[in-house]
N, C-alpha and C positions, 0 to 999 in steps of 0.2 A: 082351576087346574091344580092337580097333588105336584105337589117336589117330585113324585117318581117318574110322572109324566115327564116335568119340567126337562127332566135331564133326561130321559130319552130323547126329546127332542135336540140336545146340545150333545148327545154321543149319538145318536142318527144323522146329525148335519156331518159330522166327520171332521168335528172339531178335535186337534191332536192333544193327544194327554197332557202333555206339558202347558199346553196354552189354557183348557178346560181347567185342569189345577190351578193355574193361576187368576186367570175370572173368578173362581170358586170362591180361592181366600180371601180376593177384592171384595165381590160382592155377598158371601155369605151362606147363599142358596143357589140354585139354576133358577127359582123362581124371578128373584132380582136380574138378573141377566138378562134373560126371556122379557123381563118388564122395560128395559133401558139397554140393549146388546151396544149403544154405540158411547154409554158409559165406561165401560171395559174393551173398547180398542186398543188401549195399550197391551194387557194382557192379551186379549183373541188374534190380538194384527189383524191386517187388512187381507188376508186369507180366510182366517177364522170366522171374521165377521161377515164377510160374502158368503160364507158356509151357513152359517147361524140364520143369517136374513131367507139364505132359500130355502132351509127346512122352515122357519117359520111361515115360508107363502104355503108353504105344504104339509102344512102341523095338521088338518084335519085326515090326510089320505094316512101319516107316519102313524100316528093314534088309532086312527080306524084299521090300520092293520095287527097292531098286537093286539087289540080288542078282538077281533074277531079268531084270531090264534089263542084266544084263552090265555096269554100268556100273563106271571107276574112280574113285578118289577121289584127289587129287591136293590132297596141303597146301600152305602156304604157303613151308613150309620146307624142300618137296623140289625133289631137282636140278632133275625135270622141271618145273618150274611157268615160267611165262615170265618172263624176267628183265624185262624193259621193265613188265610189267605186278606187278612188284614195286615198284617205284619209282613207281607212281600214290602220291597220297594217303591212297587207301582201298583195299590190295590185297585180293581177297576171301578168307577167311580158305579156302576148299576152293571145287576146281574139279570138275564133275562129265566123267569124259569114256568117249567111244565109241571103241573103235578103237586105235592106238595112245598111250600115255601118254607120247611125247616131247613137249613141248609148247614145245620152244624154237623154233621155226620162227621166223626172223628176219620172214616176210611172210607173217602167217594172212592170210582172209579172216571178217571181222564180219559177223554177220545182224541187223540191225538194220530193227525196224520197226512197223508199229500194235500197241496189243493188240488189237485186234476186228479182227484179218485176215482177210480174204474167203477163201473155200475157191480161189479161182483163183487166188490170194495165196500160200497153205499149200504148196498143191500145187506151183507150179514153183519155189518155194522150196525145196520138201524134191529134186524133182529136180535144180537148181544145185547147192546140198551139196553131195546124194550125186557128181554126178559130179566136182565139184571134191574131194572126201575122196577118191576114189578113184583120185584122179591126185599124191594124196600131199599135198595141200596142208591145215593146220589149219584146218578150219573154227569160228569163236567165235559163240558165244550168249549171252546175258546172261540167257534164259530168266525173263526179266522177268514177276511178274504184279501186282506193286503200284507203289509210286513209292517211289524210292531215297531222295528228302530232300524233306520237306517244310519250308516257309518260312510263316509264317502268324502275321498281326497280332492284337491284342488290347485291349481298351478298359481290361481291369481287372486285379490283378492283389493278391490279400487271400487271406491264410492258406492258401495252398498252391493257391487255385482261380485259371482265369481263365477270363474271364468277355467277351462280347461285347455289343452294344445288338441285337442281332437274335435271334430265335430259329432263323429258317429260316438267315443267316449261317451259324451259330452249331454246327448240324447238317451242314453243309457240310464246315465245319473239324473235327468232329468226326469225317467219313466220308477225308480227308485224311490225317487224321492216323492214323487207323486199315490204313491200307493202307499209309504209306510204314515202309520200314526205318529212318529218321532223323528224327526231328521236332525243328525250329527253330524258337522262341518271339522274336517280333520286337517288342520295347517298349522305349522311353523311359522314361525313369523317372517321367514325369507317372503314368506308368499304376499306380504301385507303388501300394498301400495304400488304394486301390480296386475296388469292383465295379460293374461293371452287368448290365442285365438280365438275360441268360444264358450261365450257367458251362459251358463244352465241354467241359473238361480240366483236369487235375489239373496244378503243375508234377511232380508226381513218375513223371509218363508222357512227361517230355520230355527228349533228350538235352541240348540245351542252350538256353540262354535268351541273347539279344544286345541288349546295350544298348548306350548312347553312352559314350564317358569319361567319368571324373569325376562316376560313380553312387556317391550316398552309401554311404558303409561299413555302415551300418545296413539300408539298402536293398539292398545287395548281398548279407549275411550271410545274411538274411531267405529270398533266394532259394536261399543254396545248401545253406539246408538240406533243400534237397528236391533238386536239380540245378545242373548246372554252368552258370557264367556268363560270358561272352565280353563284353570290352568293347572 
């Protein structure tokens, strides 16, 4: 198996960026991952790594479908990848692409737009592309079908759970958090060593938790034995 495959596989499970990036640094490659996934549980969590584990029962259907899409797979670390979009914040660890794999084109064109696109939508989108691909110019997709970061508050925040005053809230944040690549836990520390009425989410399903300064050491520790803490 190539590294490009490798991490198709670890960005097809719907492992979220933050956790992926941090496997990565542990282990080096997505190839070592793929080799040993329950060596980097700390990084993946017990989310991550149930992710990992079912794309790998399914690494032959994942593979045999961009094969058969002709598609390439373009890393992070290869010449082609676009240099400006290395220098984002968050560069995407694999780019999937149609056509040529130069991808330094100083002036792509971005398709950016709803997820619930109307078919009249679809339609002169995919013919804009195509005519613009065809005149040589990189067409970008972000092929978007969840939400990249989620930010989302909380009332409580006791033994690993947190917890809101609503249920339907509560369910909200639950369906939030479930769809985005990055989830963001937003509390004061009023909130530490409390619950209320309904628990959404575990801290150990969240990339990182953001407090104010000058959160107690005790209340901080508390947290990061589950996840990372941002003050």
């Amino acid at each position: 198996m190539l590294e490009s495959e490798a991490m198709a596989i670890l960005v097809g499970a719907g492992v979220s960026y933050g956790r992926r990036e941090a496997a990565l640094r542990a282990a080096g490659s997505a190839l070592a991952i793929l080799a040993e996934p329950g060596l980097y549980a700390a990084q993946l969590q017990e989310k991550g790594l149930a992710l990992l584990r079912h794309a790998l029962a399914d690494e032959a259907r994942l593979l045999g479908g961009l094969a058969k899409k002709k598609m390439a797979l373009v890393l992070r670390e290869d010449a082609q990848y676009p240099p400006l979009l290395r220098q984002i914040a968050h560069p995407p660890h694999l780019l999937y692409v149609y056509g040529e794999t130069d991808l330094t084109d100083r002036f792509p064109v971005a398709v950016v737009g709803t997820r619930r696109a109307s078919a009249y939508g679809l339609t002169h989108t995919r013919e804009i592309a195509a005519e613009l691909a065809q005149t040589g110019v990189c067409v970008v997709s972000g092929l978007a079908l969840g939400i990249d970061a989620a930010f989302i508050g909380a009332n409580g925040i006791l033994d690993g759970d947190v917890s809101t005053s609503n249920m339907d809230e509560g369910r909200i944040q639950q369906l939030a958090f479930s769809k985005a690549d990055s989830r963001y836990l937003i509390a004061d520390s009023s909130k530490i060593g409390k619950r209320d009425f309904y628990t959404f989410c575990r801290l150990d399903n969240l990339d990182v938790v953001v407090c104010e300064p000058g959160i107690a050491a005790e209340d901080r520790a508390a947290i990061e034995e589950h996840t990372q803490v941002i003050c």
